[in-house]
C-alpha beads as a LAMMPS data file, in Angstrom:
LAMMPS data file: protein, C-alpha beads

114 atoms
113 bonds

1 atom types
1 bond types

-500.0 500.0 xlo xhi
-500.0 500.0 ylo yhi
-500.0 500.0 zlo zhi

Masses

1 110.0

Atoms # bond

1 1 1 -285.328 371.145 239.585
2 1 1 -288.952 370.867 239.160
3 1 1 -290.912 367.636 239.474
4 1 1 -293.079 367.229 236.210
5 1 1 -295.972 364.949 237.911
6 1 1 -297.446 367.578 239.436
7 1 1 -298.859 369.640 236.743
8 1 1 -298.938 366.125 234.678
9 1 1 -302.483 363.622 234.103
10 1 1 -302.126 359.911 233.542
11 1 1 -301.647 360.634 230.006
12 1 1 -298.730 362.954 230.554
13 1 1 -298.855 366.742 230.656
14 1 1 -302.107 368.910 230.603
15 1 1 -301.771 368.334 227.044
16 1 1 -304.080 371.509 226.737
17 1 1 -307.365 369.654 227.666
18 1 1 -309.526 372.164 229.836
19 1 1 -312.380 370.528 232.499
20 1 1 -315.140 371.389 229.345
21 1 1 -313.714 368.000 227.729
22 1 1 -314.854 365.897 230.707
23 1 1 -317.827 363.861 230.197
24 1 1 -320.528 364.784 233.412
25 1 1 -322.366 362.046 234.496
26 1 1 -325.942 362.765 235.225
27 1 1 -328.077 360.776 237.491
28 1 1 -331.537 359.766 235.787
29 1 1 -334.116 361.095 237.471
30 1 1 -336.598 359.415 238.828
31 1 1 -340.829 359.605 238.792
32 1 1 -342.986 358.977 241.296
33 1 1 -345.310 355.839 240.405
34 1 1 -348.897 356.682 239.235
35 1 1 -351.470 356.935 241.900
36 1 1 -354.229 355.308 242.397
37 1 1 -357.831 356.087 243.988
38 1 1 -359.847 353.027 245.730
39 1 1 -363.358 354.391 245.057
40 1 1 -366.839 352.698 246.830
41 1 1 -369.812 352.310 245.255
42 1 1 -373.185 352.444 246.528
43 1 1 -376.266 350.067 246.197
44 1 1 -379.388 349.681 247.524
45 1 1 -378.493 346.411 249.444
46 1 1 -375.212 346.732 251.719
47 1 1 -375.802 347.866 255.156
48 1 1 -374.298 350.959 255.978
49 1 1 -372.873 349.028 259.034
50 1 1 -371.136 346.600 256.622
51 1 1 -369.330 349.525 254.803
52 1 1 -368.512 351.365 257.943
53 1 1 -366.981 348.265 259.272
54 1 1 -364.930 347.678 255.651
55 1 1 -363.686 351.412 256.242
56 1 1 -361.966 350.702 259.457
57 1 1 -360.975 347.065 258.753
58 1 1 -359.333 347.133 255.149
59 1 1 -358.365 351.396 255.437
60 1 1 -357.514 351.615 259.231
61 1 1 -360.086 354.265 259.606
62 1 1 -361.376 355.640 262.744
63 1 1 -365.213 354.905 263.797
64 1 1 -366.194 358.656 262.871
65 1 1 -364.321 358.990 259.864
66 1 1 -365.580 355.442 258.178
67 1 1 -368.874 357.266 259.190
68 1 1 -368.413 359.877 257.127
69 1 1 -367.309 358.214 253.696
70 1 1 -370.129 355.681 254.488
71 1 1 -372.697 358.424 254.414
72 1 1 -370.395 360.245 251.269
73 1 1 -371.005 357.195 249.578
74 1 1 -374.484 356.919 250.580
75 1 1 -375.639 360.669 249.444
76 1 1 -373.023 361.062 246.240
77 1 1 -373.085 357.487 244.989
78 1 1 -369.195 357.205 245.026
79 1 1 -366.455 358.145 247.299
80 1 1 -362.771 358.021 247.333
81 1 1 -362.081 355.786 250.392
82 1 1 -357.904 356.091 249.765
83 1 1 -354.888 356.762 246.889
84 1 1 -352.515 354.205 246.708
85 1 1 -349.757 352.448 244.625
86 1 1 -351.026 350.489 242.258
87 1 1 -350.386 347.227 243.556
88 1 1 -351.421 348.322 247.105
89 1 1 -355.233 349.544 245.570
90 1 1 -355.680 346.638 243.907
91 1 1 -355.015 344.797 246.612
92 1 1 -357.379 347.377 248.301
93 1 1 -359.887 346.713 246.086
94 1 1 -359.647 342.883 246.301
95 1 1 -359.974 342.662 249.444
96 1 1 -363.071 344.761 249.983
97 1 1 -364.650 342.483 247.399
98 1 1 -363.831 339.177 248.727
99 1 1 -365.436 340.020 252.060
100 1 1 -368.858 341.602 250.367
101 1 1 -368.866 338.378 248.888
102 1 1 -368.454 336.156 251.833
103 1 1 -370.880 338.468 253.645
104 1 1 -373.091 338.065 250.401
105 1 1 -373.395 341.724 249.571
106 1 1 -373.103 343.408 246.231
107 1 1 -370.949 346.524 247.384
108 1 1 -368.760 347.110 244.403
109 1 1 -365.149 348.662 244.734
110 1 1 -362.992 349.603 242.144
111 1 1 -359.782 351.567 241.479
112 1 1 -358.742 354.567 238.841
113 1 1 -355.798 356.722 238.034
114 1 1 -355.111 359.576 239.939

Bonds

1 1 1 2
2 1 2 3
3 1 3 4
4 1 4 5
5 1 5 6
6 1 6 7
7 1 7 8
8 1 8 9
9 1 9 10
10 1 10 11
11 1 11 12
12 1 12 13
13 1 13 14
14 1 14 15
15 1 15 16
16 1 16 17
17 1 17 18
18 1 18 19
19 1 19 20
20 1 20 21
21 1 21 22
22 1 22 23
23 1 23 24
24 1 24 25
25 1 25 26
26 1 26 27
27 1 27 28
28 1 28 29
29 1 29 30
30 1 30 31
31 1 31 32
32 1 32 33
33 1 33 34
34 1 34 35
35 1 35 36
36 1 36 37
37 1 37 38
38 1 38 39
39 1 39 40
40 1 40 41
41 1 41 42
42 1 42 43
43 1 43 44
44 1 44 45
45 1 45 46
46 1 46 47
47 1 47 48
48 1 48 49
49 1 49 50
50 1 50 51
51 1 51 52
52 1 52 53
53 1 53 54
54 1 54 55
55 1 55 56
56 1 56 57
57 1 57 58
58 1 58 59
59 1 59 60
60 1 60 61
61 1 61 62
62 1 62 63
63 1 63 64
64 1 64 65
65 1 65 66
66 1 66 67
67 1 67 68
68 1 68 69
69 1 69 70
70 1 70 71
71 1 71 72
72 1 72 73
73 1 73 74
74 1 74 75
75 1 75 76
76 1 76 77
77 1 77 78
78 1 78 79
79 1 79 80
80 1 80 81
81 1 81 82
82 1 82 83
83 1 83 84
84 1 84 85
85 1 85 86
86 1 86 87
87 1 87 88
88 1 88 89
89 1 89 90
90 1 90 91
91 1 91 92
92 1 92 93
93 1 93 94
94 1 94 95
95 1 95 96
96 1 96 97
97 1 97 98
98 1 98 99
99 1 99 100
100 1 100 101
101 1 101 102
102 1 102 103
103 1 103 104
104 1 104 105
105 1 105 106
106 1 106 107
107 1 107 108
108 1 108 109
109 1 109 110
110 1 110 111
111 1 111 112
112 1 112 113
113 1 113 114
């Protein structure tokens, strides 16, 4: 004597249902979040030693490399100073601002899509 239950489902026997009649699952996949670049601007006004000191306040940069976006900036006009998150560049970008302002200099900084 055979026990059914092991060739048997919940419903009873295999009833002729094959795996293909199984509903799969899939996982959504998931995107990155759009980048963002912080970008500085220059003027005619900030001291470069204001911006250099911005550069490795607000972006953790060493002395040499704030140096080097500070005279980017300086020559090209613009310069990407960091890509974040969205809500981490405009922070970013807020922050730069509110201490040009306290300092009462117009360096601008803004933020665009990667």
């Amino acid at each position: 004597m055979t026990d059914q239950r092991l060739n048997s489902t919940p419903d009873g026997p295999d009833n002729g249902r094959d795996d293909a009649d199984l509903a799969v699952k899939t996982k959504p996949k998931t995107q990155r979040p759009p980048m963002y670049k912080v970008l500085l601007l220059n003027d005619d006004f900030t001291p470069m030693e204001f911006v250099v000191h911005v550069l490795e306040r607000l972006f953790m940069m060493t002395h040499a490399q704030a140096i080097e976006i500070m005279l980017t900036v300086h020559r090209k006009g613009i310069a990407v100073v960091g890509v974040f998150s969205h809500e981490v560049a405009e922070t970013k970008v807020a922050q730069v601002m509110e201490l040009a302002r306290r300092q009462q200099h117009p360096l601008q900084c803004t933020m665009e899509k990667e």
